[in-house]
C-alpha positions as CSV (number, residue, x, y, z in Angstrom):
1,X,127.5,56.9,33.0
2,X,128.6,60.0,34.9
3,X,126.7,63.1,34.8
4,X,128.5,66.8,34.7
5,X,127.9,69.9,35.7
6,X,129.3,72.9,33.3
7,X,130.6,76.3,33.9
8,X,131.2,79.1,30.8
9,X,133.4,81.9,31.3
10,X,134.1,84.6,28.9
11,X,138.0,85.5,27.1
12,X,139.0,88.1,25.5
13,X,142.4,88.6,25.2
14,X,144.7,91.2,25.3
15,X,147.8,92.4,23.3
16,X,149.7,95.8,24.2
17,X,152.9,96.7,21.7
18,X,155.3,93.8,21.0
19,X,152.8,91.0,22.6
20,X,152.0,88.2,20.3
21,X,149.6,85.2,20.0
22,X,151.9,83.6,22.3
23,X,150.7,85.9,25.3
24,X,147.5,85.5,24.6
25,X,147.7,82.2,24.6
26,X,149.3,82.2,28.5
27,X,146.2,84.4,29.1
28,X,143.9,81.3,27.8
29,X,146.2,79.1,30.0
30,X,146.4,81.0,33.0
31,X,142.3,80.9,33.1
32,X,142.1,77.1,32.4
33,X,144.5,76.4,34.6
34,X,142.5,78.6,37.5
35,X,139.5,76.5,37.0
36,X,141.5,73.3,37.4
37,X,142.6,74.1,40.6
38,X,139.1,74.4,41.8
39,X,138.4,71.0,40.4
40,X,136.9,71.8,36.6
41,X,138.1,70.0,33.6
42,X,138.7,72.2,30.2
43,X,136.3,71.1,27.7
44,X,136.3,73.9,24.6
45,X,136.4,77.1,23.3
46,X,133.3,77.7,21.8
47,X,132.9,81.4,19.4
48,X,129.0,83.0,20.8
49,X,127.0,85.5,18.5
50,X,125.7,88.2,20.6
51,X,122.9,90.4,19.7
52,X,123.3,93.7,21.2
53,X,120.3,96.0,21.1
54,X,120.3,100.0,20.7
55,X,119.6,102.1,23.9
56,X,116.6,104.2,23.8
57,X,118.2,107.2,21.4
58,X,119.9,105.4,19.0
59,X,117.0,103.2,18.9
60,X,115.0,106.3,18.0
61,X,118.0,107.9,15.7
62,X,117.1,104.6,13.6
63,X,120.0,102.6,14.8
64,X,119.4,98.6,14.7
65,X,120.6,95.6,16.7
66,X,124.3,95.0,16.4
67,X,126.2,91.4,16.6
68,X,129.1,90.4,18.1
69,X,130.9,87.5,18.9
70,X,132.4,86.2,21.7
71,X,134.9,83.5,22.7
72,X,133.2,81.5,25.6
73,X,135.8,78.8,27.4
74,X,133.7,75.8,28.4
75,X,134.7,73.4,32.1
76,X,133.3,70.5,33.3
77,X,133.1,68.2,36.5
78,X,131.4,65.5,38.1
79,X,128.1,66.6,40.0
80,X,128.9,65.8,43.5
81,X,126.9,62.8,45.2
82,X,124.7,65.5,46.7
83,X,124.1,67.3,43.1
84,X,123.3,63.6,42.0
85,X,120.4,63.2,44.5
86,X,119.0,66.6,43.6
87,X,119.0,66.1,40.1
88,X,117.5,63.1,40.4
């Protein structure tokens, strides 16, 4: 069975005026597409939860953690023969 090696990459896109779901999705294309070429195979979109904690003043102004999420795009490839031996 072969073994992979993955790669995550953050999207977010972006809409001005007049743009639709449509150019966003050529944004999601355009990435998946970039990772191709360099040999990585789409996998997913998986959503992430962040936690994002206060700096020091708002912290002290009583301000807690916030949470965010995230759309993380997920590739895959083969580990090379070398990547095999290392791994083990």
């Amino acid at each position: 069975m072969g073994r992979y090696v993955y790669s995550v990459s953050p999207f977010i896109g972006s809409i001005k005026g007049g743009q639709s779901a449509k150019d966003v999705a050529q944004q999601l294309q355009a990435l998946i597409n970039q990772y191709a070429q360099k040999g990585w195979e789409f996998c997913s979109v998986s959503e992430v939860n962040i936690e994002v904690a206060p700096g020091c003043l708002a912290a002290l102004l009583g301000k807690g953690n916030e949470y965010t999420k995230y759309d993380q795009v997920i590739f895959r490839r083969p580990l090379t023969e070398e990547e095999e031996k290392a791994a083990g």
